[in-house]
N, CA, C and O atoms as CSV, one atom per row, in Angstrom:
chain,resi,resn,atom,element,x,y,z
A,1,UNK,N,N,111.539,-138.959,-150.783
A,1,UNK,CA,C,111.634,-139.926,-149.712
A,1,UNK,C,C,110.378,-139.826,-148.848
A,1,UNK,O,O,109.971,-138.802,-148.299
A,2,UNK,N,N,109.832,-141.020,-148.811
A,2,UNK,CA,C,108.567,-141.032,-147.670
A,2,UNK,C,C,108.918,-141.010,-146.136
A,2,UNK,O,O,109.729,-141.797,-145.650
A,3,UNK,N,N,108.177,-139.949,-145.329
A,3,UNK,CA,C,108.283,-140.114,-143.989
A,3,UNK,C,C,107.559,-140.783,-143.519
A,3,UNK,O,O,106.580,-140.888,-144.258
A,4,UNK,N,N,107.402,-141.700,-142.089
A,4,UNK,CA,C,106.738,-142.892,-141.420
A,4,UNK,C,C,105.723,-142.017,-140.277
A,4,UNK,O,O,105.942,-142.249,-139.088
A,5,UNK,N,N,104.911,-141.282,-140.538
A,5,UNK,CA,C,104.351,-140.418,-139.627
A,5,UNK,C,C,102.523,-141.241,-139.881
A,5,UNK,O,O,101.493,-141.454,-139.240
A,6,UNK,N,N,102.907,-141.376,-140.788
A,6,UNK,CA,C,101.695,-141.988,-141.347
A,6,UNK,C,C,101.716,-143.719,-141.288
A,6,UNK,O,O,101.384,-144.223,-142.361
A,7,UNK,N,N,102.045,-144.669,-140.225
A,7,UNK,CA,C,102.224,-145.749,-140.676
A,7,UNK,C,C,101.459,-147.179,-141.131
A,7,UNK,O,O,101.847,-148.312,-141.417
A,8,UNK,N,N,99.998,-146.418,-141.030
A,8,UNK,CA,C,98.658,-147.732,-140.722
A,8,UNK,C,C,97.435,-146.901,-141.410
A,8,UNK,O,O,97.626,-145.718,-141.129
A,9,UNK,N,N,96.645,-146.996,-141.938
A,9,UNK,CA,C,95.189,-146.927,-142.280
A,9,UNK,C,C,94.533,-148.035,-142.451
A,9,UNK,O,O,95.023,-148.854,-143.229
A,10,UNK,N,N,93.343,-148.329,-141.819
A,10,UNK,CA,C,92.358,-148.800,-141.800
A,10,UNK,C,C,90.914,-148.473,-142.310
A,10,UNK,O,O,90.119,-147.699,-141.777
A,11,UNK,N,N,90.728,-149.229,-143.472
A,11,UNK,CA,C,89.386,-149.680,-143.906
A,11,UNK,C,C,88.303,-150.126,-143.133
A,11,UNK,O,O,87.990,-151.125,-143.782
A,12,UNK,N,N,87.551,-150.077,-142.236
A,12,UNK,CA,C,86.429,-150.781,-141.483
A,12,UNK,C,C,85.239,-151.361,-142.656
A,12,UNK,O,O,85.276,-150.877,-143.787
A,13,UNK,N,N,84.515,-152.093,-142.418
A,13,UNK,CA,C,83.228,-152.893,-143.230
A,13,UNK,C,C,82.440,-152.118,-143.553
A,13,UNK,O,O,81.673,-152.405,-144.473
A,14,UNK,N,N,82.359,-150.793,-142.862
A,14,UNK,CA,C,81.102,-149.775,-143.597
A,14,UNK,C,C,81.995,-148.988,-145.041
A,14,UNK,O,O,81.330,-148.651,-146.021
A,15,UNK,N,N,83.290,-148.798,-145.015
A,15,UNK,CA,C,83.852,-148.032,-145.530
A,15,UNK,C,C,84.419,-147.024,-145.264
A,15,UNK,O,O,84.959,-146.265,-146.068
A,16,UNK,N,N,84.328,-146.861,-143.591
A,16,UNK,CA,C,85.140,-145.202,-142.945
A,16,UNK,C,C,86.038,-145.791,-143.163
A,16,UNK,O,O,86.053,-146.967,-143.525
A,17,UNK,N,N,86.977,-145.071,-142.979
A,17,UNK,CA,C,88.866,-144.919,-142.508
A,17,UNK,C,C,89.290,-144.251,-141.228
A,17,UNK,O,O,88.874,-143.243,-140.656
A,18,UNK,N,N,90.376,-145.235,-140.912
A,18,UNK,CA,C,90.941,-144.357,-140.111
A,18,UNK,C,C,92.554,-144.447,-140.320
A,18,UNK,O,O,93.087,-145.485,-140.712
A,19,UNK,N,N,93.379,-143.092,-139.978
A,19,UNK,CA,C,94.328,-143.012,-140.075
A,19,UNK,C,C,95.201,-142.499,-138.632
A,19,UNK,O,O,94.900,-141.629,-137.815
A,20,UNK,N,N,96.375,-143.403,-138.689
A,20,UNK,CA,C,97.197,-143.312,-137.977
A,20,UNK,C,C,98.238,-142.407,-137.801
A,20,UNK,O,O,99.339,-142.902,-138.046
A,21,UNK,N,N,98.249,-141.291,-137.471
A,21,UNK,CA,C,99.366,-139.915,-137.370
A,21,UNK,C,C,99.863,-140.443,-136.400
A,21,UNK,O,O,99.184,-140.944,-135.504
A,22,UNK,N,N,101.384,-140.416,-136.417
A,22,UNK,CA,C,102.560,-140.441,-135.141
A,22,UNK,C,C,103.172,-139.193,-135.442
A,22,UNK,O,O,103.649,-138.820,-136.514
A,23,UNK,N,N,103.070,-138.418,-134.025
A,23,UNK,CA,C,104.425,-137.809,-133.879
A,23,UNK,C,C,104.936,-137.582,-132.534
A,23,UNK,O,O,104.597,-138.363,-131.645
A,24,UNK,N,N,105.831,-136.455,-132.240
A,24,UNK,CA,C,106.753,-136.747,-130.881
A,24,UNK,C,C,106.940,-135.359,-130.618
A,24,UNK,O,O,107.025,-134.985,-129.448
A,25,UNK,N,N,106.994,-134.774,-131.300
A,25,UNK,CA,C,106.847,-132.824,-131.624
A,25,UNK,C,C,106.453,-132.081,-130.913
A,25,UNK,O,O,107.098,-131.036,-130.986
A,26,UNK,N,N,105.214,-132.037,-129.781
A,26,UNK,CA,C,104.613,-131.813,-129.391
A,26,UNK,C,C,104.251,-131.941,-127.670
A,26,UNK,O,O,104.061,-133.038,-127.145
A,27,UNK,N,N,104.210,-131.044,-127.145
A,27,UNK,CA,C,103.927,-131.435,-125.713
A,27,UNK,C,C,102.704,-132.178,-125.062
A,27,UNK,O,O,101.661,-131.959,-125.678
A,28,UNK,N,N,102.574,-132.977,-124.006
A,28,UNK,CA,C,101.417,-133.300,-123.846
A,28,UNK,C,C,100.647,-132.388,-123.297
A,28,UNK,O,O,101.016,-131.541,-122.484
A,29,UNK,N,N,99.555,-132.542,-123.730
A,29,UNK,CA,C,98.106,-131.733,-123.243
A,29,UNK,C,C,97.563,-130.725,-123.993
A,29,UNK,O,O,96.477,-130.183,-123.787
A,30,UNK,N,N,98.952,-130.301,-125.551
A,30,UNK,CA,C,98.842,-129.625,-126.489
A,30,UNK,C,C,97.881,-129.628,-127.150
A,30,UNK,O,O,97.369,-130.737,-127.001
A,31,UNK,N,N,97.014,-128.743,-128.149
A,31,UNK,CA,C,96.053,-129.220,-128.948
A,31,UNK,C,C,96.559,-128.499,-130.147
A,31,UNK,O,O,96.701,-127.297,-130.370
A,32,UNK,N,N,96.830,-129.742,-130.977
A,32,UNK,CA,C,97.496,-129.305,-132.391
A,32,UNK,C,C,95.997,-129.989,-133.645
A,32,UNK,O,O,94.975,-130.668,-133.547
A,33,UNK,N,N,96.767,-129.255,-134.708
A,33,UNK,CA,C,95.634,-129.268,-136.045
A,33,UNK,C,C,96.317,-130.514,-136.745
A,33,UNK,O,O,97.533,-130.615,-136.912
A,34,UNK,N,N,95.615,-131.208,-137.032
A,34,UNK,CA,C,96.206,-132.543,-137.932
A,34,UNK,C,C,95.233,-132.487,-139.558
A,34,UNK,O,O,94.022,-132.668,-139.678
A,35,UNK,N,N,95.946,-132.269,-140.335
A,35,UNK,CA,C,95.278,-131.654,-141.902
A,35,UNK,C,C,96.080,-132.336,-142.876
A,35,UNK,O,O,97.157,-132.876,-142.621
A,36,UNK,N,N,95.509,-132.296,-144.027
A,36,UNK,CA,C,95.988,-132.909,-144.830
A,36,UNK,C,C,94.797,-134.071,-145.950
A,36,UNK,O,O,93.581,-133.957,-145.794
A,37,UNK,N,N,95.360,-135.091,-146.986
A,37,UNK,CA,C,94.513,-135.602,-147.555
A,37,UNK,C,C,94.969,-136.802,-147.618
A,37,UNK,O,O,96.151,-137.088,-147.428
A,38,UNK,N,N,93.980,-137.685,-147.916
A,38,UNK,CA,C,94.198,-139.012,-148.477
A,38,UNK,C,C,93.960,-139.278,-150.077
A,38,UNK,O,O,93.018,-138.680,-150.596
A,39,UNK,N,N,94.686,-140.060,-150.807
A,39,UNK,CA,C,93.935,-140.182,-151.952
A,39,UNK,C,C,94.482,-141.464,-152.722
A,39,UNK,O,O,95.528,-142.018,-152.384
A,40,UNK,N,N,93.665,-141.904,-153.819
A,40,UNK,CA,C,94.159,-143.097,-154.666
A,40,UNK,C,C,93.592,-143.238,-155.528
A,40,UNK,O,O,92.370,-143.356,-155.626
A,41,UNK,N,N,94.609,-143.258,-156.546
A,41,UNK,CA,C,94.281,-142.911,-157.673
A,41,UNK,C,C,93.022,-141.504,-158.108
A,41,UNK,O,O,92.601,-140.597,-157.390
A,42,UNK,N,N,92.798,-141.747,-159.159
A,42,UNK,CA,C,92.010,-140.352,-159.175
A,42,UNK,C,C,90.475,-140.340,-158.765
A,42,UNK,O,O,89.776,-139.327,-158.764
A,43,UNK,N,N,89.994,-141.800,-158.366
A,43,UNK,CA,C,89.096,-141.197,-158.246
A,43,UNK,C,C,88.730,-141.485,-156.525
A,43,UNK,O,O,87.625,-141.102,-156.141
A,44,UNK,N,N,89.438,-141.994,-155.759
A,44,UNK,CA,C,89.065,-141.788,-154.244
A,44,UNK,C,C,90.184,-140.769,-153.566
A,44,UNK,O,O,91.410,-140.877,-153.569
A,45,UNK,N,N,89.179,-139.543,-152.869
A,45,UNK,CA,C,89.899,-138.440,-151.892
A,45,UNK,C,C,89.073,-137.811,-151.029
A,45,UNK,O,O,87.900,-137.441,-151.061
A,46,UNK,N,N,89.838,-137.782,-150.355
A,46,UNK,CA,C,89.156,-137.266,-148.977
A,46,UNK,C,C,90.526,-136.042,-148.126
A,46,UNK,O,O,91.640,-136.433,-147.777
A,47,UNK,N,N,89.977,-134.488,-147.962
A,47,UNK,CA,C,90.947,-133.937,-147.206
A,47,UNK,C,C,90.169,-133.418,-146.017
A,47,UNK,O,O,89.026,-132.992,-146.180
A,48,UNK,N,N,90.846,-133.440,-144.618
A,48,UNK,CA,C,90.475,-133.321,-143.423
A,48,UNK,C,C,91.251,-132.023,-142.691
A,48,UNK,O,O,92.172,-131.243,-142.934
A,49,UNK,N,N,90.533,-132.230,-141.916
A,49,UNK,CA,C,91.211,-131.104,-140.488
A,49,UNK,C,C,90.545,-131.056,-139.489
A,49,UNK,O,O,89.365,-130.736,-139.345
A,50,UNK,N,N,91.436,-131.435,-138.639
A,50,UNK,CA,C,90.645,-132.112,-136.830
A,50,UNK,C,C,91.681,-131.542,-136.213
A,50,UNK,O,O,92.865,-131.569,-136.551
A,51,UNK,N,N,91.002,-130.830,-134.951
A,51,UNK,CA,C,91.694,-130.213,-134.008
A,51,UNK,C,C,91.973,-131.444,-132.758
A,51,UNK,O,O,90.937,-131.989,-132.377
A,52,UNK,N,N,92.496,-131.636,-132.492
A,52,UNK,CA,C,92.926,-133.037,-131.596
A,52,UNK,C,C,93.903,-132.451,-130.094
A,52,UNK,O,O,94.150,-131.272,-129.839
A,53,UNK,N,N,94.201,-133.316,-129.509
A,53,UNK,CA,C,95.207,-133.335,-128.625
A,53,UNK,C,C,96.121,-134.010,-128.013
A,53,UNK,O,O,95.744,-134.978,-127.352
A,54,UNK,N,N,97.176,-133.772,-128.053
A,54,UNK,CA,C,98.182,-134.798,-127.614
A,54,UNK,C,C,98.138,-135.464,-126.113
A,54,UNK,O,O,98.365,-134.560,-125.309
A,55,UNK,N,N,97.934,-136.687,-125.458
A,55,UNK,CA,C,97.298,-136.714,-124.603
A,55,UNK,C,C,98.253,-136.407,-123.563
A,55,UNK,O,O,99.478,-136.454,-123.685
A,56,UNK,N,N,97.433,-136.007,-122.269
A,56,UNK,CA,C,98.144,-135.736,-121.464
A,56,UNK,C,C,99.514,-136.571,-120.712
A,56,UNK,O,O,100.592,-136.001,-120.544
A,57,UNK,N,N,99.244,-138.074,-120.284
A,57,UNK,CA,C,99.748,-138.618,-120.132
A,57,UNK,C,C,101.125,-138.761,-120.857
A,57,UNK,O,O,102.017,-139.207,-120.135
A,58,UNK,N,N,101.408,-138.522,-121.913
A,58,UNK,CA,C,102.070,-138.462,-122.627
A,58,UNK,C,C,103.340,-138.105,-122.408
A,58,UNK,O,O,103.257,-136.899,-122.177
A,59,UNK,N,N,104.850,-138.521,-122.317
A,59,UNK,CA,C,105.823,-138.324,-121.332
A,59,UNK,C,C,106.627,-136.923,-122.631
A,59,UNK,O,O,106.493,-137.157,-123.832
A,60,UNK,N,N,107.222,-135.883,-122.282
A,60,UNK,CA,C,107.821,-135.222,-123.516
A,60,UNK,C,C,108.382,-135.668,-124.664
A,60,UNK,O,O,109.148,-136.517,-124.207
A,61,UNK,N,N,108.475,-135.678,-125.376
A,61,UNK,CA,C,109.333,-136.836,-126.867
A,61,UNK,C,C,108.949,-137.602,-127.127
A,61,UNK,O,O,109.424,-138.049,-128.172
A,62,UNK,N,N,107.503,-138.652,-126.313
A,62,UNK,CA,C,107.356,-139.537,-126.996
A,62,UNK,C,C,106.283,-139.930,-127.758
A,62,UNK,O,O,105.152,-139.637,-127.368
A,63,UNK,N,N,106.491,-140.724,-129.081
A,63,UNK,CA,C,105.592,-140.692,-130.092
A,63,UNK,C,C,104.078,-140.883,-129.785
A,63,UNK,O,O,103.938,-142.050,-129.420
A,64,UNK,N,N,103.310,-140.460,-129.781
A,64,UNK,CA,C,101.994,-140.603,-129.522
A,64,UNK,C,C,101.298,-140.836,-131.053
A,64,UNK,O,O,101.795,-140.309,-132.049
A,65,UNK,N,N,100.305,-141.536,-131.106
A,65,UNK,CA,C,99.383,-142.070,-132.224
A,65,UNK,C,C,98.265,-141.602,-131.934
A,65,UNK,O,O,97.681,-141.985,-130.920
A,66,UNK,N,N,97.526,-140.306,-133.100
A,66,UNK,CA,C,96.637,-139.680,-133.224
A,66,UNK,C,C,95.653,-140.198,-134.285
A,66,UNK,O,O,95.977,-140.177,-135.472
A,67,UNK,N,N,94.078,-140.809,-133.754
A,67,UNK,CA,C,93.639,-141.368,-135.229
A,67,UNK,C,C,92.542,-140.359,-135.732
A,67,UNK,O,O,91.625,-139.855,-135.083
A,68,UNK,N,N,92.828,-140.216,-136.881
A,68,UNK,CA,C,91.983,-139.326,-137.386
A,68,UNK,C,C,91.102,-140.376,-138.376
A,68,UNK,O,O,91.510,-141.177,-139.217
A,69,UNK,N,N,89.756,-140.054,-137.946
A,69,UNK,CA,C,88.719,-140.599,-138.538
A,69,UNK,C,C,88.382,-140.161,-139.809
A,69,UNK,O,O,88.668,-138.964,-139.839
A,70,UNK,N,N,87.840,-140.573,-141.068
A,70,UNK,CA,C,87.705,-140.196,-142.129
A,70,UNK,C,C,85.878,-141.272,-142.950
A,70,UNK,O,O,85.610,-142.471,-142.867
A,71,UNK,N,N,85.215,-140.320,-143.509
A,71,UNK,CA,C,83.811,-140.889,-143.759
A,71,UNK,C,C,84.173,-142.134,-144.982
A,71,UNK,O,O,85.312,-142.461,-145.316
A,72,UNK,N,N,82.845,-142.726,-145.545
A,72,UNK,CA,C,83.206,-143.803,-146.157
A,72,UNK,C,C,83.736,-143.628,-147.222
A,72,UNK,O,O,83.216,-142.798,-147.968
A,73,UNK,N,N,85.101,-144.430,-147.721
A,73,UNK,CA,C,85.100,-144.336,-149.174
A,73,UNK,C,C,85.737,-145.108,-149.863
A,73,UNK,O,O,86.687,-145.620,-149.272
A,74,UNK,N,N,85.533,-145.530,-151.335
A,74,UNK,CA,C,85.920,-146.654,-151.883
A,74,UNK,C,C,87.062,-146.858,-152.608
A,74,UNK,O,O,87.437,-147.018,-153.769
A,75,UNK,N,N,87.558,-146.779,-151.261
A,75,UNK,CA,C,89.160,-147.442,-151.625
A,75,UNK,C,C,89.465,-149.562,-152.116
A,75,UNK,O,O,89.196,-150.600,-151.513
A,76,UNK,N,N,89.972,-149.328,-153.151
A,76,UNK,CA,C,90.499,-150.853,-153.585
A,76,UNK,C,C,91.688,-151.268,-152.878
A,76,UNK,O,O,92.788,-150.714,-152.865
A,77,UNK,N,N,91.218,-152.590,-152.140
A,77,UNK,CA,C,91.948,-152.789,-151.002
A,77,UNK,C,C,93.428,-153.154,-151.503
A,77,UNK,O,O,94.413,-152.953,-150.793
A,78,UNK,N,N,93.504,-153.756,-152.904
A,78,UNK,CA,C,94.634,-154.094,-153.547
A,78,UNK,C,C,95.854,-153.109,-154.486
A,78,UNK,O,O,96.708,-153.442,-155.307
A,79,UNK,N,N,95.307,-151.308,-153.707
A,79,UNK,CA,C,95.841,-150.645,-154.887
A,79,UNK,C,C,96.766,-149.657,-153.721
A,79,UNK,O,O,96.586,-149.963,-152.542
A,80,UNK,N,N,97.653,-148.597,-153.984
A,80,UNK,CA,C,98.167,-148.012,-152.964
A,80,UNK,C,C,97.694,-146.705,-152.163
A,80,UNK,O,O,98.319,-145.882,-152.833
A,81,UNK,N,N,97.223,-146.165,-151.480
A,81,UNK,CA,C,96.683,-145.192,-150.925
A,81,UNK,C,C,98.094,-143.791,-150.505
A,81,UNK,O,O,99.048,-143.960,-149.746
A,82,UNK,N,N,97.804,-142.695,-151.180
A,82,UNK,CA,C,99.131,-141.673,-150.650
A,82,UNK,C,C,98.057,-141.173,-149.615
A,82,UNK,O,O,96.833,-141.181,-149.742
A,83,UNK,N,N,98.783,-140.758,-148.609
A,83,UNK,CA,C,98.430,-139.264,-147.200
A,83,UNK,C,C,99.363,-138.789,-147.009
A,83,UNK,O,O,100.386,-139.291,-146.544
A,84,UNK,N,N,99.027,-136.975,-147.574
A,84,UNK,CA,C,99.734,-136.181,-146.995
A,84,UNK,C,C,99.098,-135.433,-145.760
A,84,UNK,O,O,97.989,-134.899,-145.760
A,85,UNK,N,N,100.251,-135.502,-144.399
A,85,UNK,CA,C,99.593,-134.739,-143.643
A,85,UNK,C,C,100.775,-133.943,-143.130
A,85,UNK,O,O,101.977,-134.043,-143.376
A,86,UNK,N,N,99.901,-132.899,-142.130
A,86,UNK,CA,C,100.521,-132.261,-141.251
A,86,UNK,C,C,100.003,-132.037,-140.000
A,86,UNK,O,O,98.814,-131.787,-139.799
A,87,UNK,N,N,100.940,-132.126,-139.056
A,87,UNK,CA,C,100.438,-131.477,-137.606
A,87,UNK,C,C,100.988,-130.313,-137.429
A,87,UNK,O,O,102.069,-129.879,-137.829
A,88,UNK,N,N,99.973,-129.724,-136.652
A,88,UNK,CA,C,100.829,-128.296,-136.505
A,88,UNK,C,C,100.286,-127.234,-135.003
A,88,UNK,O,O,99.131,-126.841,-135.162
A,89,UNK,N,N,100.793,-126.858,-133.949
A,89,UNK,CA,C,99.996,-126.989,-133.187
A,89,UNK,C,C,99.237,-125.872,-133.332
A,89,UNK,O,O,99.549,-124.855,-133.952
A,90,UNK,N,N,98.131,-126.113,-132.683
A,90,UNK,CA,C,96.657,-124.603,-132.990
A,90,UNK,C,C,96.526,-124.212,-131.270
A,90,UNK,O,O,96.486,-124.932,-130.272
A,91,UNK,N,N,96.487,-122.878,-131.443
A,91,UNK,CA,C,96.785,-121.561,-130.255
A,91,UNK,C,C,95.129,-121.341,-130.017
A,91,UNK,O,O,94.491,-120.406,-130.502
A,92,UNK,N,N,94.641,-122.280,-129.266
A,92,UNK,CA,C,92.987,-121.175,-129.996
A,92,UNK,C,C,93.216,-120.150,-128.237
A,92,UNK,O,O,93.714,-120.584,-127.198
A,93,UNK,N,N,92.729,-118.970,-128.463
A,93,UNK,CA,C,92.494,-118.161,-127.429
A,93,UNK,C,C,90.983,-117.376,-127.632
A,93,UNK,O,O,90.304,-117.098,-128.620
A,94,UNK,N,N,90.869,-117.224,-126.534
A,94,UNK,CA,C,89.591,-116.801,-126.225
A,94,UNK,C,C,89.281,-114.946,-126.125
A,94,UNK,O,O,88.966,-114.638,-124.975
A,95,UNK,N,N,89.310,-114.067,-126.832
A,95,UNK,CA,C,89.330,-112.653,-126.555
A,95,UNK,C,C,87.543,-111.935,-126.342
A,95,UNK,O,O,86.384,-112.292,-126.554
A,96,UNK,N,N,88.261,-110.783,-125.814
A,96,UNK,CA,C,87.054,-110.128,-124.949
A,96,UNK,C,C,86.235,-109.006,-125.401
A,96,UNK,O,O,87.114,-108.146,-125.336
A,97,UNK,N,N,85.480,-108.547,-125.701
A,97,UNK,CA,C,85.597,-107.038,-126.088
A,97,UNK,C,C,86.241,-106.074,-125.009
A,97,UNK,O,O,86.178,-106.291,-123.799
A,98,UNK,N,N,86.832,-105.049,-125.552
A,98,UNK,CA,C,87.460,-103.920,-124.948
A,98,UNK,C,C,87.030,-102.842,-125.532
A,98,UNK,O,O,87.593,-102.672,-126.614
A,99,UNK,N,N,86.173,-101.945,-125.238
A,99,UNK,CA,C,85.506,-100.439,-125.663
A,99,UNK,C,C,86.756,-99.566,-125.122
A,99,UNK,O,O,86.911,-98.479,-125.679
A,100,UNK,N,N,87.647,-99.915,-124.117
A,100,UNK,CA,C,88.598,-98.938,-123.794
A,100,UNK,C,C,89.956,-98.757,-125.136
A,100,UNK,O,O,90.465,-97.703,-125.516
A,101,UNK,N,N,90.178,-99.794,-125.487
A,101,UNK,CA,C,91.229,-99.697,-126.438
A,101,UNK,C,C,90.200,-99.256,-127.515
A,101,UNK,O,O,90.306,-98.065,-127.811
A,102,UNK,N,N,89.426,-99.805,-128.036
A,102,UNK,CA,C,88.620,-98.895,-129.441
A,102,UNK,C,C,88.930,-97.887,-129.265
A,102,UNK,O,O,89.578,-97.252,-130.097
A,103,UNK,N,N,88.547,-97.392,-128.062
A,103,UNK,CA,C,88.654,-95.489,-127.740
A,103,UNK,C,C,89.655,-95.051,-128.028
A,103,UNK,O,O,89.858,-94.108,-128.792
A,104,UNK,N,N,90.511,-95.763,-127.379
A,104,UNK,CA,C,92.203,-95.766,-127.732
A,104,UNK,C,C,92.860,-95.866,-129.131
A,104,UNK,O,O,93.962,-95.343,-129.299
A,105,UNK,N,N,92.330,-96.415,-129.990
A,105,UNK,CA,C,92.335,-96.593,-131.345
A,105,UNK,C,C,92.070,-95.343,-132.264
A,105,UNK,O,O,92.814,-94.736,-133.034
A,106,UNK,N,N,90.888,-95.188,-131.954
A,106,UNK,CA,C,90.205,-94.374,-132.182
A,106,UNK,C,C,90.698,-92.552,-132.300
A,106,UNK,O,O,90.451,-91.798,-133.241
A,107,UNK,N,N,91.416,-92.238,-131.066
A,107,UNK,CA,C,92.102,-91.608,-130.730
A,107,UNK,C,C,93.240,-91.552,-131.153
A,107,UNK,O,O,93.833,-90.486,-130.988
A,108,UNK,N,N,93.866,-92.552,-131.769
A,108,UNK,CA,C,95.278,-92.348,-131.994
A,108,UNK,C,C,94.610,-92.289,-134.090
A,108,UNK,O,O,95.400,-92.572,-134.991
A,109,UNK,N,N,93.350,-91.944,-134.338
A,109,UNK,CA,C,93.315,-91.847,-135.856
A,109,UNK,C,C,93.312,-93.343,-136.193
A,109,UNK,O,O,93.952,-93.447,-137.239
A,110,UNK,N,N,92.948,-94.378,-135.849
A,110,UNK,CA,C,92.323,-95.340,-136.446
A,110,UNK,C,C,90.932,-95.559,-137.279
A,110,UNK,O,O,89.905,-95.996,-136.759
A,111,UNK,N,N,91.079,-95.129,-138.864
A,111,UNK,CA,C,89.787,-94.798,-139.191
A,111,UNK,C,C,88.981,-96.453,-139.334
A,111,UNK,O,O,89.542,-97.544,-139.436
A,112,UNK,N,N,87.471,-96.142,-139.297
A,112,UNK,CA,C,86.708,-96.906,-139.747
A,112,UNK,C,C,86.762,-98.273,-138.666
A,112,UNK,O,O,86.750,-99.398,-139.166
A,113,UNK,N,N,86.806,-98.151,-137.572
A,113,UNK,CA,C,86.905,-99.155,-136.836
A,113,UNK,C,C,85.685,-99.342,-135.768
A,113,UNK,O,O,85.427,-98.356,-135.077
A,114,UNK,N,N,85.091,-100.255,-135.622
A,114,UNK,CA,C,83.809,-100.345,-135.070
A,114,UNK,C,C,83.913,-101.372,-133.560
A,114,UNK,O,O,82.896,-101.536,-132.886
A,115,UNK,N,N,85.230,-102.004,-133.160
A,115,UNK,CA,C,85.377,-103.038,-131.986
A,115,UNK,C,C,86.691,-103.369,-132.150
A,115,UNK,O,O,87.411,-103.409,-133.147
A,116,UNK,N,N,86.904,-103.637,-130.800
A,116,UNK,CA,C,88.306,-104.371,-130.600
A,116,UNK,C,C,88.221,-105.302,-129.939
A,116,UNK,O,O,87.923,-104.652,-128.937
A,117,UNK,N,N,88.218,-106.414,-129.551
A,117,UNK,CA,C,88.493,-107.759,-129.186
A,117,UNK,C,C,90.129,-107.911,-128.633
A,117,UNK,O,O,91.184,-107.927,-129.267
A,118,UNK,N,N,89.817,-108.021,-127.043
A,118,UNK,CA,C,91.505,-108.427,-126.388
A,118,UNK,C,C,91.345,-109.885,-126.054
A,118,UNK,O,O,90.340,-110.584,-126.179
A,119,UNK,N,N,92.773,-110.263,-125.516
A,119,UNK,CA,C,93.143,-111.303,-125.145
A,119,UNK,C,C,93.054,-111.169,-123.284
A,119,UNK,O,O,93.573,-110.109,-122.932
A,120,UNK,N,N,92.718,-111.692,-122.534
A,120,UNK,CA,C,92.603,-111.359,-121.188
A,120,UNK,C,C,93.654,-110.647,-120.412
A,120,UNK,O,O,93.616,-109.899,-119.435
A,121,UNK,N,N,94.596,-111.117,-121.156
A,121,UNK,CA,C,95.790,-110.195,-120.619
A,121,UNK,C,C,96.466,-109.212,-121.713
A,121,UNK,O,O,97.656,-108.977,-121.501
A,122,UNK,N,N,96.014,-108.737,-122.599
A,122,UNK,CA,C,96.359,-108.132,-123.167
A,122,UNK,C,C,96.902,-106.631,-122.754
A,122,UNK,O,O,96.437,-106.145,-121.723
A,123,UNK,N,N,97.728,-105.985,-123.402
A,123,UNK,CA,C,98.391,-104.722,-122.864
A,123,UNK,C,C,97.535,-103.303,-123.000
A,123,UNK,O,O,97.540,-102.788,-124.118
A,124,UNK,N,N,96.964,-102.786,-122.174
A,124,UNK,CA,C,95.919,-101.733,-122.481
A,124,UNK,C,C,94.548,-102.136,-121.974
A,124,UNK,O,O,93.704,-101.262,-122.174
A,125,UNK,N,N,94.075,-103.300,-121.331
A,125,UNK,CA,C,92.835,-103.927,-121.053
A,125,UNK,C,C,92.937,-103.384,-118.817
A,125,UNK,O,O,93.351,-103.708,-117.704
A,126,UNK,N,N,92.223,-102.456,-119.578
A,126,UNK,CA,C,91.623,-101.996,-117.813
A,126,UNK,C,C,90.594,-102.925,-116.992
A,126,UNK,O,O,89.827,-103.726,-117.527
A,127,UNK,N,N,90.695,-102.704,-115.685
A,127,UNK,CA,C,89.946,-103.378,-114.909
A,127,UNK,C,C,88.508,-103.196,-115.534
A,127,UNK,O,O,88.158,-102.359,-116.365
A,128,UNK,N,N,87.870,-104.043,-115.015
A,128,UNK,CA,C,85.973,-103.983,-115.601
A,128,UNK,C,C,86.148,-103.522,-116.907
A,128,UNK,O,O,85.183,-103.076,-117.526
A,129,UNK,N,N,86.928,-103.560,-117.253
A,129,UNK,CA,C,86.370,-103.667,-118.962
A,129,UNK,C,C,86.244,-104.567,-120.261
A,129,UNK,O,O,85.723,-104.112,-121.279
């Protein structure tokens, strides 16, 4: 059974694409991964992955339309095009070095370890470090 997440692609005159992702999944202001491929028949495909965001405005639950752009390709306008995609949301965080936990590592018999990288709040991350 086909799901409607996908309900529109567009051909433009140069040959990009663009595709239409709906979903509702997601909170606004989220930044989720939208991946997946297009293809038809065997010989036009194209697979992507764009980090995007659900826009803020966006009230909780409701469907928002994400277009993911895609480069040129020669799709026959008269034949059927499959896309599989997925959204999924992406966590990116930003970590720090910490020489105090290495030490700490280190100490507790962690062999062969050269850095540790925390999260700003991570558990064990001392002041100025």
């Amino acid at each position: 059974m086909a799901h409607r997440q996908v309900d529109r692609i567009d051909q433009r005159d140069d040959g990009t694409i663009v595709v239409y992702v709906q979903t509702d999944s997601f909170k606004p202001g989220r930044e989720v991964e939208v991946s997946g491929y297009l293809l038809q028949g065997y010989r036009a495909y194209a697979a992507f992955n764009r980090n995007m965001s659900i826009p803020f405005d966006a009230k909780p639950g409701e469907t928002v339309t994400l277009r993911v752009e895609l480069p040129a390709m020669g799709l026959k306008r008269r034949k059927d095009v499959t896309v599989v995609v997925r959204v999924a949301e992406a966590w990116p965080t930003v970590l720090e070095p910490n020489s105090r936990m290495a030490a700490q590592y280190k100490d507790e018999g962690v062999e062969g370890l050269k850095a540790v990288w925390t999260a700003e709040n991570s558990l064990g991350k001392g002041l100025g470090d």
